[in-house]
N, C-alpha and C positions, 0 to 999 in steps of 0.2 A: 504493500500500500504506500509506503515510503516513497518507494522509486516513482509510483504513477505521479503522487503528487508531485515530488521535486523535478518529472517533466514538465508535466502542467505548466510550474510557477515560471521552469526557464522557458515557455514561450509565451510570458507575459509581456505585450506592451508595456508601455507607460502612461499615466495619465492623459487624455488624449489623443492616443493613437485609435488608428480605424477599430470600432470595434468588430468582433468575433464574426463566426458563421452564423446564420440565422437559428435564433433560439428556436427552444421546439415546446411545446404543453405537452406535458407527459403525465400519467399516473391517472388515478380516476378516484372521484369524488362515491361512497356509499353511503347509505343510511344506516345508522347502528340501532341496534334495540331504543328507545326513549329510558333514561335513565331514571332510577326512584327518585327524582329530584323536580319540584315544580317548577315552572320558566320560571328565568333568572337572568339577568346578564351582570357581565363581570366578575362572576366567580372566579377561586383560584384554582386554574391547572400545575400538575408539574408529576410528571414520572416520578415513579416508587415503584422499587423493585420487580421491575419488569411488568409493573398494573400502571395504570394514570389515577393521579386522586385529583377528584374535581370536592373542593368545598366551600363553603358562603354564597357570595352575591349579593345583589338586590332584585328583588320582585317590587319595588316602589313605580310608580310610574315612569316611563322614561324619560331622559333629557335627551330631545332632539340634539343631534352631531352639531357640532359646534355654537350649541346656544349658551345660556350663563342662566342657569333654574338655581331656583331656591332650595336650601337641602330636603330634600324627600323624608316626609314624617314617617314611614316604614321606616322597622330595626334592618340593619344585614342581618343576612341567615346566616346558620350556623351548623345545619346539616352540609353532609355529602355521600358519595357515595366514589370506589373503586369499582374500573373499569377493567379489566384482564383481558387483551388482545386476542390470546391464545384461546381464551373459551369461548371471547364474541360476547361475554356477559357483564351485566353491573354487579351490582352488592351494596348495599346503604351501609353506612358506617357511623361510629357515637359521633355524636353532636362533639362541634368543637367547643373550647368554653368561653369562648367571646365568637360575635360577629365578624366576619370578615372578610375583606375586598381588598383588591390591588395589595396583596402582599408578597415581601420580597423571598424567596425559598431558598434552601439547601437541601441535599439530600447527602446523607454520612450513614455507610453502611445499610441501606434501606430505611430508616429514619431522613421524615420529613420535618425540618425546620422551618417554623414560617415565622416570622418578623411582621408583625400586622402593626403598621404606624397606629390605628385608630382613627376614630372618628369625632371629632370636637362636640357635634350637635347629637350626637345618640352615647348616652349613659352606656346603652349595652356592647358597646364597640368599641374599648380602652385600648388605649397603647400593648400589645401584647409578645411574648416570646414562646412557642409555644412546638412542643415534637405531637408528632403520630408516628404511631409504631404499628405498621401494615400488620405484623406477625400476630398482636395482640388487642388491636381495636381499640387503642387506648389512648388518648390526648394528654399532656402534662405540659401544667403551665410553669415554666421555667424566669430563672432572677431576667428581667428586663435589662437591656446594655443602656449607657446612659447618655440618654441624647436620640432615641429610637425612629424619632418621626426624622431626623434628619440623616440617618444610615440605612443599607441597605447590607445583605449577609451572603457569603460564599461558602460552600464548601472549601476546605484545605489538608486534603488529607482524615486524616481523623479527627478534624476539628472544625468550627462554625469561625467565621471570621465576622466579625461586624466593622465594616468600614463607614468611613463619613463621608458623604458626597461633594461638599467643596472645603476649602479652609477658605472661604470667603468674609465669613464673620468667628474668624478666628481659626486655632490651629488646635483641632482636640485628636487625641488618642486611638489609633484603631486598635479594636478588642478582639482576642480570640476567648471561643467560650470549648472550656474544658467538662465533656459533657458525664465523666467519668465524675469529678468535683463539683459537678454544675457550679458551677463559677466562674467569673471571665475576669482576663488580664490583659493588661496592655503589651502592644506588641511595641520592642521597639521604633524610633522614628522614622522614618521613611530619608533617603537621601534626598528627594525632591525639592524644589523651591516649593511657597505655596502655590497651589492648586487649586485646579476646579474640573468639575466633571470628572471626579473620580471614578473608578470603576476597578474592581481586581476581578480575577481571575484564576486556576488553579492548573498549571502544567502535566501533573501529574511528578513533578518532584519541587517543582519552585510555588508562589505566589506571586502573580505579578500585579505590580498594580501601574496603572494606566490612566494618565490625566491628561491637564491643558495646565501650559502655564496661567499663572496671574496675574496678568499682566494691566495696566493702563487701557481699554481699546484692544481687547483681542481681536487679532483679525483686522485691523485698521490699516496697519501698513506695511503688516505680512503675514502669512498665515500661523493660522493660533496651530500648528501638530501636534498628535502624541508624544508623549514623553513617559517614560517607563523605568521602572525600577522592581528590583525579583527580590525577596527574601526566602532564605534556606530558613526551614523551621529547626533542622537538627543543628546546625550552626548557630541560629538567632540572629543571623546577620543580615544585612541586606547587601545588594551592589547594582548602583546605576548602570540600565542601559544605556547603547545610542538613542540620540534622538530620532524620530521615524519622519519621514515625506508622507503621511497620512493625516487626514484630518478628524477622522473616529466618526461616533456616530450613526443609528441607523440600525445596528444590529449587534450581537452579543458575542462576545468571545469563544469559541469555540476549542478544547485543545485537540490533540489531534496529532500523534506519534512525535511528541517534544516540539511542536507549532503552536501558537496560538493564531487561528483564523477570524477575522471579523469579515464573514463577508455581508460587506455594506458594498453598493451600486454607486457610482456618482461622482460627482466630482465639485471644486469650487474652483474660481481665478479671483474671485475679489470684486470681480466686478468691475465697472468706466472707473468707478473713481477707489486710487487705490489698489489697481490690477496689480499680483502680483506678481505677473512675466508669462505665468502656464497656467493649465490646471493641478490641484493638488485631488488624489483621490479620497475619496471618503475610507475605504476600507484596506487591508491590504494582511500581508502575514507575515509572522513575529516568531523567528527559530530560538527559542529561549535561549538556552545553553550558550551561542555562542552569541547573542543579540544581534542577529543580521534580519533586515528588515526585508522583505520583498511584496510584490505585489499579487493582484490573483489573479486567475485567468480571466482574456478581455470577456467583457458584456458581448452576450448575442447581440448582432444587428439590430436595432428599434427599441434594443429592452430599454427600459422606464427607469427613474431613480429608485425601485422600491425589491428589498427583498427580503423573502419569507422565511428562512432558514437555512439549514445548512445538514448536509448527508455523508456518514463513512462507513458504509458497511453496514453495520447492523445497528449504528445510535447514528441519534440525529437532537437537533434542536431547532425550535419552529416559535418566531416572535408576530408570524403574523400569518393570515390567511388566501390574501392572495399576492404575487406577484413571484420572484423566481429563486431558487433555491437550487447552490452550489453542491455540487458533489464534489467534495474535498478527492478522493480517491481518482473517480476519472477527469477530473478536473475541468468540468462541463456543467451548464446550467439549464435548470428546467425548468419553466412557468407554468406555475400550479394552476389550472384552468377553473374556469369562474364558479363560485357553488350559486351564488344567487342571482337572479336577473337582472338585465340591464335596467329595470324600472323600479331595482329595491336597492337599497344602505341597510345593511345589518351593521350593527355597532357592538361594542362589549362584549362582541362573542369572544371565546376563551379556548386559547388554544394551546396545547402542549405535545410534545412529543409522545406515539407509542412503539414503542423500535425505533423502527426506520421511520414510521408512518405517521401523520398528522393529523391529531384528534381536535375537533372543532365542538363546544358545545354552548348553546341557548345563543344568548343576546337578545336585540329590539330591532327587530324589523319596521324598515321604513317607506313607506308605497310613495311612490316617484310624485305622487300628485301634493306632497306635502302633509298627510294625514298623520292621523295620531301614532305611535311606537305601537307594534303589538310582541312584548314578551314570547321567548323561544324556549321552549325543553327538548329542542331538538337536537340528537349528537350525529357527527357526520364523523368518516375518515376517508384523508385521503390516502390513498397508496401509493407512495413514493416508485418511479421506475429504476 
C-alpha cells in the first residue's frame, strides 16, 4: 500500500497545475433498516469497534440552512443506538447521561470518548466528558478537562488528548487524560509560536499537532500555512516540523502507513489585492518521521472545492456527504453520487465511517420551494468502490 501511495504522490502537480483525468461517481447509495431512533438531525456518528454509534441530536424544529433561529425549547436526546455493518442490523443502546450534539470523539481501544461542549440554554445539556463501552452498554461520566467548550479531543495511542483550539485569548495547556487514573495532565508545551486553528492528530507513533501562525492579518500579505510540530509520548518531548506550502482546512487528518493525509480540494492566491505570486493548496501530505511535506494526487477535471473523505483499504473517514473522496492506496478520487434531489437540502445529517463505507443518518429535509424542514430517521450507506 506504501508503494501505491508514494507513486501517487510523485505524480502530483502543484498547486495549479492542469488538473487530473476526469473524475468518475462511483459506489452506490442503499437504504438500511430505519434505526430504533426517532428523526433527529445532528446527532453524533463515529465508529466503534467495527459497529457505528449514532447518539443524541435534536428532534426540535428545524433551522432552515443558513438562517440565525432562536434556541429550540426541545432538550437534545440522549438515546442511541449501534449499527453492525456485518449483520445489516441496529441495537438501541443506554441512554447517555446528558444531551448531546456536535460532539468532539475519540475512540481508544473500542471505547468511545465524547467531549460534549454543552448547551448554554438547556439545563439538561452540561458541558460533559463522557466513555461508552460497546462490550458493556454502559456510559460513564468522567473529570471534565478544563476549558471544555473551547477544546476538542484525539485519540493518542492509549490515551485521550484534549487540545485547545487557538491560543488567541491566551496560551492554556493541552491535557492528556489517563483513563486507567481517570485523570488528566498536562502535556508539555508545544515548540510553536502562538496559534490558531489548532488541530492534532495521531500517527500511529507520534502526535502531531497542526496550526496557523498568529499573526497581525493572516493571510494579508502572505499566506497564513501549516505549521506543525510531533511529540513522542514515551520520550515526553516534542520537535518542530518544516513548515508546509498548504493552507489546511476542509477536511480531517487522516494517518495512513506513517502519513498524515488531509485530503482537502482547492486552492487560495490571495486574491487582486494582496496576491500572493500562485496558488497555495488547501490540502496536501505530511510523512511524519522525516517531516517532508508533499502534495496529493491532482483533482479530477471539473471537480469542485469540496470533499467527502478519505479511503485505505479496509478504514476510511467521511466529514461529509456528498462531493469526492481520495483513495489514499490507488491514489485516485471518486464523487460520491447525489443521495437527495436536485429540488431538496438535507442538513444535519450525520455521517461517519462503516469500514470502508459511508453511513448517513436522519437530518431536515428541505423542498426546493422554501417550505418548512421535515425531520429524517432515515439511514443510508454508501459503498465505497
Amino acid at each position: 500500500m506504501l508503494v501505491l501511495l508514494a507513486v501517487a504522490l510523485s505524480a502530483c502537480g502543484s498547486a495549479g497545475s492542469d488538473p487530473g483525468p476526469p473524475g468518475r461517481v462511483g459506489g452506490t447509495w442503499e437504504r438500511l433498516p430505519d434505526p430504533p431512533l426517532s428523526p433527529r438531525e445532528s446527532a453524533v456518528a463515529v465508529p466503534a469497534g467495527g459497529a457505528v454509534l449514532v447518539v443524541g441530536g435534536s428532534d426540535a424544529d428545524p433551522c432552515p440552512p443558513n438562517a440565525d433561529c432562536a434556541a429550540p425549547a426541545a432538550p437534545l436526546l440522549r438515546d442511541g443506538a449501534l449499527y453492525d455493518p456485518r449483520a445489516g442490523t441496529w441495537e438501541r443502546i443506554a441512554d447517555a447521561p446528558v444531551g448531546v450534539s456536535f460532539g468532539s470523539t475519540a475512540v481508544v481501544g473500542g471505547d468511545v470518548y465524547l467531549l460534549a461542549p454543552g448547551e448554554p440554554w438547556e439545563s439538561g445539556a452540561p458541558p460533559a466528558f463522557l466513555r461508552y463501552r460497546t462490550g458493556d452498554d454502559r456510559w460513564t461520566r468522567l473529570p471534565l478537562p478544563s476549558g471544555a467548550s473551547r477544546r476538542s479531543i484525539v485519540a493518542a495511542g492509549d490515551r485521550v488528548v484534549a487540545y485547545a483550539h487557538s491560543d488567541e485569548f491566551g496560551v492554556v495547556p493541552d491535557l492528556v487524560f489517563d483513563p486507567a487514573r481517570r485523570a488528566w495532565a498536562e502535556l508539555p508545551d508545544d515548540p510553536l509560536p502562538r496559534t490558531f486553528d489548532r488541530t492534532m492528530a495521531w500517527s500511529g507513533r507520534e502526535l502531531v499537532l497542526a496550526a496557523h501562525a498568529l499573526v497581525p492579518d493572516p493571510g494579508a500579505r502572505e499566506p497564513s500555512v501549516v505549521i506543525a510540530a510531533a511529540y513522542d509520548a514515551g520520550r515526553g518531548t516534542w520537535r518542530r516540523l518544516p513548515d508546509s506550502e498548504i493552507l489546511g482546512g476542509g477536511a480531517r487528518w487522516f494517518a495512513h502507513e506513517g502519513r498524515l493525509v488531509l485530503a482537502a480540494l482547492g486552492s487560495a492566491d490571495g486574491g487582486e489585492v494582496g496576491n500572493w505570486g500562485r496558488p497555495y493548496p488547501n490540502g496536501g501530505v505530511l510523512d511524519v518521521e522525516p517531516g517532508r511535506w508533499s502534495g496529493l494526487p491532482d483533482p479530477p477535471a471539473g471537480a469542485d472545492e469540496f470533499s467527502a473523505g478519505i479511503v485505505a483499504g479496509d478504514r476510511a473517514d467521511y466529514w461529509g456527504q456528498q462531493g469526492w473522496v481520495l483513495d489514499a492506496v490507488a491514489g485516485g478520487w471518486t464523487q460520491v453520487p447525489p443521495l437527495d434531489g436536485d429540488d431538496q437540502i438535507v442538513s444535519g445529517r450525520s455521517v461517519a465511517a462503516a469500514g470502508r463505507d459511508l453511513l448517513g443518518f436522519g437530518g431536515a429535509r428541505w423542498p426546493g420551494d422554501g417550505g418548512r424542514g421535515e425531520l429524517l430517521g432515515e439511514a443510508w450507506l454508501w459503498r465505497a468502490p
